[in-house]
N, C-alpha and C positions, 0 to 999 in steps of 0.2 A: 552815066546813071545819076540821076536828081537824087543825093541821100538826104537831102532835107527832106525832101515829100515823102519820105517812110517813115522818116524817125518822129516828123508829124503825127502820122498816122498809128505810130508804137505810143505815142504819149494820148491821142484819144482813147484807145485803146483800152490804154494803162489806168484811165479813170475808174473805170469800171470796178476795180479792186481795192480801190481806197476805202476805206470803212470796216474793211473784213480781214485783209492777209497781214496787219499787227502781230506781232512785232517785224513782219516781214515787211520789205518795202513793195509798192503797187509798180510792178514793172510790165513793160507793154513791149511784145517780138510781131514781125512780122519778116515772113520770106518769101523772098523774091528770087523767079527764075524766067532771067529774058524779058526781064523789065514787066513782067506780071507775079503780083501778089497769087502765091498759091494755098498760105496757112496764115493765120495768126492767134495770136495767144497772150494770154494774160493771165498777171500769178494767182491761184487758188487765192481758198480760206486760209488761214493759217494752219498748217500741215499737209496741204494738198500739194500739187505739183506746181513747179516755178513757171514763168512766163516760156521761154524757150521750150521746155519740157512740153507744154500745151499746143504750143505752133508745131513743134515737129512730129507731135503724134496726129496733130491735124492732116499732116499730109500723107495721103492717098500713094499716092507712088513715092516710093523714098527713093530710087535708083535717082532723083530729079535734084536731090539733097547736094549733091557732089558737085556741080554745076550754080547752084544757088547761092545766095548772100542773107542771112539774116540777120536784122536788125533788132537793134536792146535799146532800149531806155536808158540800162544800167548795165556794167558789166559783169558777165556774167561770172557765177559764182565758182570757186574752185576746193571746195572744202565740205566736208562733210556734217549736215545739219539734221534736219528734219526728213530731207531728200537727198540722194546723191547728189554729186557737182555736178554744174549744167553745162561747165565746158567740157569734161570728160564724154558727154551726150552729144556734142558737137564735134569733138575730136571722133568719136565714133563713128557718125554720120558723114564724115568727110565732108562738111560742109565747105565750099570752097572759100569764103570771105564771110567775114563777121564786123558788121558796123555798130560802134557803141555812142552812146549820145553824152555817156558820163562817165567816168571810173569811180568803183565803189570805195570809201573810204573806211569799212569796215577791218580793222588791223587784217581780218581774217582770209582775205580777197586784194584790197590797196593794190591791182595790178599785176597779183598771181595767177588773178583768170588769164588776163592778156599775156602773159608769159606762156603759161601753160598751152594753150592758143596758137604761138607764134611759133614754138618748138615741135608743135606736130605738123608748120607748114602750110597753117591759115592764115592767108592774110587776114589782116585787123587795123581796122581806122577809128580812131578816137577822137570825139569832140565833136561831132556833129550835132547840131541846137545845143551846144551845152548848156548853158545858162536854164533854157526854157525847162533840159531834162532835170538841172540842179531843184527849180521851183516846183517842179511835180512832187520830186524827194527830197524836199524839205521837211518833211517830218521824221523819216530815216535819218537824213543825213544831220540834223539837230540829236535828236539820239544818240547818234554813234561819235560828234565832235565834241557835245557840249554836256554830255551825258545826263541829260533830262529831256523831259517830253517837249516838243513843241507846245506854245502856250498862246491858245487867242482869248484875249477876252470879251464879252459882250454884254451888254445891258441897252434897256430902253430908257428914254432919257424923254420927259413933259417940252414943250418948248422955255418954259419959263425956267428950265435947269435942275429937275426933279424927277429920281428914279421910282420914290413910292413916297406914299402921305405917310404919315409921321404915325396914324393910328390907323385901325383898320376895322370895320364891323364881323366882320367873318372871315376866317381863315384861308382864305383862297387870293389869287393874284389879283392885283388891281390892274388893269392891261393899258399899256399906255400907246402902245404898238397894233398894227390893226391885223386880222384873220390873215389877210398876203402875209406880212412879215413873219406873223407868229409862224406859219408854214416853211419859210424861209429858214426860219431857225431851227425847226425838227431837219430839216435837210442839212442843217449843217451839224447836226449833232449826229447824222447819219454818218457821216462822215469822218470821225474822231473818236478815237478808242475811250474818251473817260469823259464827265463834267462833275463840276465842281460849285457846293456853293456851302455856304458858312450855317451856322448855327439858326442866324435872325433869320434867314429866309425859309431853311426848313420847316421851320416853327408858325412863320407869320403866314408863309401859303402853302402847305403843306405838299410840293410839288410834288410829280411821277417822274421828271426825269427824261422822260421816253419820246421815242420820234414818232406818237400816234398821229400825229397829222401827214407821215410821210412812209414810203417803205423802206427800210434800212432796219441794221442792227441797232439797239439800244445802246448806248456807252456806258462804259462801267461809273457809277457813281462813286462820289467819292465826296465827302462832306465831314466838314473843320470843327467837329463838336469838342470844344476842348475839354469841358465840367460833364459831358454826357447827360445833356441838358434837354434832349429832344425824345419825347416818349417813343418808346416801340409800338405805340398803336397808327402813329404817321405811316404815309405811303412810302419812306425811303426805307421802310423796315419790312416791305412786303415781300423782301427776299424774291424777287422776280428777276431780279440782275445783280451782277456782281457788285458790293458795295461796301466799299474800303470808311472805314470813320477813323479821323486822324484828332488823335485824343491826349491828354497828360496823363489818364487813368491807364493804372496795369488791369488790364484786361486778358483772360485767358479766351484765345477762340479756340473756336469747337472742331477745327477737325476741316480738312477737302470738302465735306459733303455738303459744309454750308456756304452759303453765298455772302455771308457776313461777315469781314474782318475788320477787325480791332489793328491800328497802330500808332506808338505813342511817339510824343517829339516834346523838344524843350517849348514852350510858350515863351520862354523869356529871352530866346534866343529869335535868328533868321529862321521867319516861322517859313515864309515859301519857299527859301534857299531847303528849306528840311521835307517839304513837302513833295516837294520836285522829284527831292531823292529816293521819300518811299514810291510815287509812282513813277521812277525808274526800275526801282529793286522790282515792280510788280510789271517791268515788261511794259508802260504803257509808255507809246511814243506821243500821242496828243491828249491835249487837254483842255476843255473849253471854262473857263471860270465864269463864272454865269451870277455873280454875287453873295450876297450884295455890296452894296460901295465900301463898306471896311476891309470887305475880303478880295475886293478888283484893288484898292487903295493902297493895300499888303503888295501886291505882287507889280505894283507900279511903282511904287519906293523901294522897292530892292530890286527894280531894274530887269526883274524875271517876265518879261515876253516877246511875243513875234509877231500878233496882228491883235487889233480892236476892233470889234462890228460896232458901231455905236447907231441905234436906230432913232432917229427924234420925231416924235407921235406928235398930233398939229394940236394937241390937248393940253391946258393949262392946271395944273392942281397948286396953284396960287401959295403951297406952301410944303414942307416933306421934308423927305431925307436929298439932299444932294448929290450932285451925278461925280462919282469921281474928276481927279483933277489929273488930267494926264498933257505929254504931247506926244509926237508924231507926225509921218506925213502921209497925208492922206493919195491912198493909192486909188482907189475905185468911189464914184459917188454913184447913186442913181436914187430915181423915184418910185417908189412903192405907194400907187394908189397917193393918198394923201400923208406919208410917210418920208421921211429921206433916211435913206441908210449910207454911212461913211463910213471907208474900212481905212485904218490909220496903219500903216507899219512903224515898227521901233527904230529908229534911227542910231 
């Protein structure tokens, strides 16, 4: 049996959940009996049911379970969360063999599924696509090593080395990036539990935040007002998404019911070493910093990231704010219409 060509097929799958099941990771099952796919599944929203749990209810005849091999992404869980353990559901099911792509690094699992697993007398294979299953869960598995969120950051950048002009007529973005891109970017903020941007941007283009050009969830906002300098008549105060302001002011918030929280940190200290932390403490495994160049510049001198989309628009503004100064190597390039987007990883 070819377990590469399922564990493939568990990580398509597995896409499908990225954006929604935070703080849970996006894991992709699929099972096989007699070398035909009979179920598959992938994990809920956050608090619905795990990948495995979704494949096996998929299937129609269970007497077929006993005989069959399901595939994980990840391996499966053995502890009680949100949902029962998913290996206890396969030790149930008498599944006969259980192939995993990765072992979970979560203290709470680290190969207590696979134990639990081998002791009821399933066989279990480990390591199949590992690498390819590690880059799927790459935002889990950053969480749970490094104990803060995965971090990309992005900005568009003039060819002449310019993210915005220096002054602005009206309150709104100047776009340096064309309709393709801008689209490109709601889809990646589809995909990422938070974004982030400083003070100057909120104020100078009064952004929403939101993936209206794409369908997906919103990510939760989350913005670097140190002095509480940005009116509550802006669009980041229209309480329409969760939106964390990370401030030096003692602020009293209000309670569950509101989408608005207050949290304070040193300024004179490691402002995104501190930032990181509060959106760890709040559960968020990614996060896109979106600017502007003081606030991408912060978290590039203190070494805090994992990828950069850097977009360069074929538009010259002769003069402005500077595009941050980073390095990296560059992992993916392509053309966008009259665009190039380059995604750098942190070396």
């Amino acid at each position: 049996m070819n377990h590469e060509v399922y564990i493939e097929r568990c990580l398509q799958i597995a896409k499908n959940g990225i954006g929604v099941t935070s703080p849970n990771p996006s894991v992709g099952a699929v099972i096989v009996h007699q070398n035909k796919i009979i179920a598959e599944g992938f994990t809920s929203n956050y608090g619905g049911n795990h990948a495995e749990v979704n494949a096996i209810n998929a299937v129609k005849d269970k007497s077929l379970l006993k005989e069959a091999t399901i595939y994980v992404t990840l391996e499966p869980c053995s502890h009680y969360g949100k949902t029962p353990p998913c290996a206890d559901l396969i030790i149930k099911h008498k599944l006969k063999k259980v192939v995993i792509g990765t072992l979970d690094t979560n203290s709470l699992v680290a190969g207590k599924g696979v134990k639990r697993l081998e002791k009821a007398g399933i066989d279990v294979k480990v390591g199949v696509l590992e690498e390819k299953c590690k880059k799927h869960h790459k935002r889990f598995f950053t969480s749970q090593n490094k104990k803060r969120p995965y971090v990309i950051l992005k900005w568009a950048t003039s060819q002449d080395g310019f993210i915005a002009p220096l002054k602005k007529e009206v309150q709104k973005p100047i776009w340096i990036s064309n309709q393709y891109s801008q689209q490109l970017v709601h889809k990646l903020r589809s995909k990422e539990h938070a974004i982030l941007v400083g003070t100057n941007t909120a104020i100078a283009d009064n952004p929403k935040l939101n993936v209206r050009s794409w369908s997906g969830n919103n990510p939760i906002r989350v913005v670097l007002d140190k002095s509480l300098r940005i009116e509550n008549n802006l669009n980041i105060y229209d309480d329409s998404v969760k939106t964390i302001f990370i401030t030096e002011k003692e602020v009293h918030n209000c309670g569950d019911e509101s989408n608005i929280i207050f949290e304070k940190i040193d300024f004179k200290q490691k402002i995104a070493e501190q930032v990181l932390a509060v959106l760890q403490k709040h559960n968020i495994q990614s996060v896109i910093i979106e600017g502007g160049t003081q606030t991408l510049q912060t978290f590039i001198d203190e070494n805090l990231w994992d990828e950069a989309f850097v977009f360069t628009g074929d538009v010259c503004l002769n003069d402005g704010i500077k595009a941050p100064v980073f390095g990296g190597q560059i992992i993916h390039q392509q053309e966008i219409k009259n665009d190039t987007l380059k995604i750098y990883k942190n070396d």
